[in-house]
C-alpha positions, -999 to 999 in steps of 0.1 A, spaced: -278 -746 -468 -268 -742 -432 -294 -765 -415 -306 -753 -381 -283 -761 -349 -301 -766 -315 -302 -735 -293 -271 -725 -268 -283 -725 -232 -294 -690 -224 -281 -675 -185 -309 -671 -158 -287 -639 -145 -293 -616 -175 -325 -597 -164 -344 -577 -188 -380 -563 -182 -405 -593 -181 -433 -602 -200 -451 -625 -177 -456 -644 -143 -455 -682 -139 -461 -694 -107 -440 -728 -105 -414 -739 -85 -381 -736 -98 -342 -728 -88 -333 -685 -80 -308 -666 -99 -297 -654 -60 -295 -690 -49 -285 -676 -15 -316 -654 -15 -338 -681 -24 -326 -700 7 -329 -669 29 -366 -662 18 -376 -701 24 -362 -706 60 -380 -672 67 -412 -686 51 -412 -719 70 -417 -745 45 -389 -766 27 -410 -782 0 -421 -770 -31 -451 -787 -57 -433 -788 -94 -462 -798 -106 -488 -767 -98 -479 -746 -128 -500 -716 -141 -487 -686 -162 -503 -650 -165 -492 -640 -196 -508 -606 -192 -507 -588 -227 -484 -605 -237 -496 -632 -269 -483 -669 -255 -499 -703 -276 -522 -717 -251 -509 -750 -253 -470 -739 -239 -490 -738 -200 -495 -774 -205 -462 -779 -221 -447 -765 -189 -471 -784 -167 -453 -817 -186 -421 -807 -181 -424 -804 -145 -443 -827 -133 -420 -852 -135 -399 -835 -111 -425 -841 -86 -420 -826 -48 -389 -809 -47 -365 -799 -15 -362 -760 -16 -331 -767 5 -320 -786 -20 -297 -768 -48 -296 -792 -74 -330 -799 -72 -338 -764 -81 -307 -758 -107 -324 -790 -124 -364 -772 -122 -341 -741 -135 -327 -760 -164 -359 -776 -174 -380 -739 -177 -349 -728 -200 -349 -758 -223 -383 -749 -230 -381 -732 -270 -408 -703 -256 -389 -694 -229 -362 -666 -233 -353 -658 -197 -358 -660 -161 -359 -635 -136 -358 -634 -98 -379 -660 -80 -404 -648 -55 -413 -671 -27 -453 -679 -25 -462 -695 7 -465 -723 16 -450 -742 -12 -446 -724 -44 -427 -695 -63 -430 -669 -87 -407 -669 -111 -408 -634 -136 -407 -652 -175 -398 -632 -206 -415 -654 -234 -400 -655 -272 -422 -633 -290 -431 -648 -328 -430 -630 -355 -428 -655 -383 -434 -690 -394 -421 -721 -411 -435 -748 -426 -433 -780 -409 -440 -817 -411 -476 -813 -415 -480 -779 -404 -463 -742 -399 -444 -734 -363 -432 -704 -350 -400 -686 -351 -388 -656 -329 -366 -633 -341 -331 -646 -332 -346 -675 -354 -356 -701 -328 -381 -726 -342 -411 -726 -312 -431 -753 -301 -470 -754 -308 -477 -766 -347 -509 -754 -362 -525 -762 -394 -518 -725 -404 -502 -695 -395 -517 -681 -365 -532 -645 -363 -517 -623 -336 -533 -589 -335 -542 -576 -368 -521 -592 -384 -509 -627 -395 -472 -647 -389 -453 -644 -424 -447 -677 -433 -406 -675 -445 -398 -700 -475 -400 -702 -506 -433 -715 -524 -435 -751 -530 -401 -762 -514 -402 -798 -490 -406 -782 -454 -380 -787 -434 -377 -807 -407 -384 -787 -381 -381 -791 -347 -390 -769 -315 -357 -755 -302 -344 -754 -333 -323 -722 -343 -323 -716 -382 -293 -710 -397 -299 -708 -434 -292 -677 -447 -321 -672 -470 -344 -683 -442 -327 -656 -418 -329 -630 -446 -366 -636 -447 -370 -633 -412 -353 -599 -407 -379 -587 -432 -408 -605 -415 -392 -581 -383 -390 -551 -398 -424 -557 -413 -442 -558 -378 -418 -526 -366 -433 -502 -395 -468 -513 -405 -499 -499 -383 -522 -524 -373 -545 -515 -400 -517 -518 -430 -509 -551 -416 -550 -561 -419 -549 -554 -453 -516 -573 -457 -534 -605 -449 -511 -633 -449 -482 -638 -465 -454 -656 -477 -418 -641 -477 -391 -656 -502 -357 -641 -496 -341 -667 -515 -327 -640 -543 -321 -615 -516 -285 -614 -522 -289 -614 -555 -306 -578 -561 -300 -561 -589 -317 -536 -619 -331 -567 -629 -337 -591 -601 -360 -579 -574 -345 -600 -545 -372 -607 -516 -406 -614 -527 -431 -611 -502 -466 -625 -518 -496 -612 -508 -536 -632 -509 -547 -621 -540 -522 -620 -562 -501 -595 -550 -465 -592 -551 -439 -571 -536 -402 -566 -544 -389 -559 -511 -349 -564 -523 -323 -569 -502 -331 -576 -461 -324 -549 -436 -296 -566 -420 -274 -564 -450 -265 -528 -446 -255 -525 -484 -243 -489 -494 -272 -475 -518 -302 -496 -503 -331 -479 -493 -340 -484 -456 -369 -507 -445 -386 -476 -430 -388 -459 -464 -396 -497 -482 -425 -501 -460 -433 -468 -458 -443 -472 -493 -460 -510 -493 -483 -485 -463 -492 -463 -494 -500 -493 -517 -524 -508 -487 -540 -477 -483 -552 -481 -522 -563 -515 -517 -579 -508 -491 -600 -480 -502 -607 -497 -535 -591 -470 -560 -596 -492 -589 -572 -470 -614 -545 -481 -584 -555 -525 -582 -518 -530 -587 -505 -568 -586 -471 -560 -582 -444 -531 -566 -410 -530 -563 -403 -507 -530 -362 -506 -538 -362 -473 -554 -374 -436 -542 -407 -436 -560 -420 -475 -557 -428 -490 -594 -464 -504 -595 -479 -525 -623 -521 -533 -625 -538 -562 -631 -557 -540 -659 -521 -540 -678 -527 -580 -684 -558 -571 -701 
């Protein structure tokens, strides 16, 4: 249902606030600056292959520094002079899947820059080949499989999917464009913008199936998101459907907060397997009602 399609290439020029440093060598949004800044500097030549990020606070997979390193080091020494030389080092950073954008380069004497990086930030995963990667939230598939979803913070990476599908396959620069998969993911977005650090502890990890999202009705619960333990939440439809009548993710996970606050402090007249968080006062069931 939609495949994925590969990423569009995304302009050096739009400048947000950046995440990061990485100190590399690499083509200038102000290409006349960049030349300015070098012949005041006194060196021509720049080492594409000395790479190091500081990520800061900022949560980057370990292994994208030597992903980088890779990528450039086949690039070799490279004439700062030399404007296709550093639109190609451009080029290469931004065909990275981590990297969102690039800001302006900074001369480093005597033969490096730093270039200001704004990294994708995950917020979900999908299950691969033989493992799960990460997605950010305009739905591009990240480089860096792991044998399970990775912890950031309290909390863990959603895997999005249905249970017991075939994975996909995947591939890093990816950009999903199944619907059901993108439903999942703008719940596995919302989900990080309204749970506390402790509700999303006691959330654990989970799997979100928006599968039946647009299919939510009195008697069809749409999204699922399933909990460790047995859990289950009715979630309905995803945020970024904007139907008339839904209740807004604040108030849905305003509620799954309340339910985590009773797991969490062990009320056992409350050990509830399953919610539905669609109407005004949430709809609980226990696991003592199977007994």
């Amino acid at each position: 249902m939609g495949g994925t399609r590969r990423r569009r290439a995304r302009s050096a020029r739009s400048l947000v606030p950046w995440a990061l440093g990485v100190a590399l060598a690499v083509a200038s949004v102000s290409l006349a600056g960049l030349e300015r800044n070098v012949a005041e500097s006194g060196f021509r030549r720049i080492q594409a292959n000395r790479v190091s990020l500081d990520p800061g606070k900022t949560w980057v997979d370990p292994r994208w520094e030597g992903e980088l390193a890779v990528r450039l080091a086949v690039l070799g020494t490279v004439d700062a002079s030399d404007v296709g030389a550093r639109e190609a080092l451009l080029a290469e950073i931004l065909s990275l899947s981590f990297v969102a954008e690039l800001g302006e380069p900074r001369v480093l004497w005597p033969d490096g820059l730093s270039v200001p990086v704004r990294f994708q930030n995950p917020v979900a995963c999908v299950a691969a080949t033989t493992g799960y990667l990460a997605v950010a939230p305009d739905g591009t598939v990240l480089s860096g499989e792991r044998d399970a979803p990775p912890q950031i913070g309290t909390g863990w990476l959603p895997v999005i999917g249905s249970h017991g599908t075939e994975p996909r396959l995947f591939v890093p620069g990816d950009v999903i464009a199944d619907e059901a998969l993108l439903d999942a993911l703008d719940v596995a977005v919302s989900m990080w913008v309204y749970l506390s650090p402790p509700d999303l502890a006691t959330l654990g990890r989970v799997r979100i199936d928006a599968d039946s999202a647009r299919l939510t009705g009195p008697d069809e619960p749409g999204t699922r998101i399933h909990l460790e333990g047995g859990r289950t939440i009715g979630f309905g439809r995803a945020p970024r459907m904007g139907e008339p009548g839904s209740l807004p993710a604040a108030a849905k996970w305003a509620q799954v907060s309340r339910a985590l606050e009773l797991v969490r402090t062990g009320f056992e007249r409350a050990d509830w397997r399953w919610i539905d968080v669609r109407w005004d006062r949430a709809e609980m069931e226990l696991f003592a009602e199977e007994e």
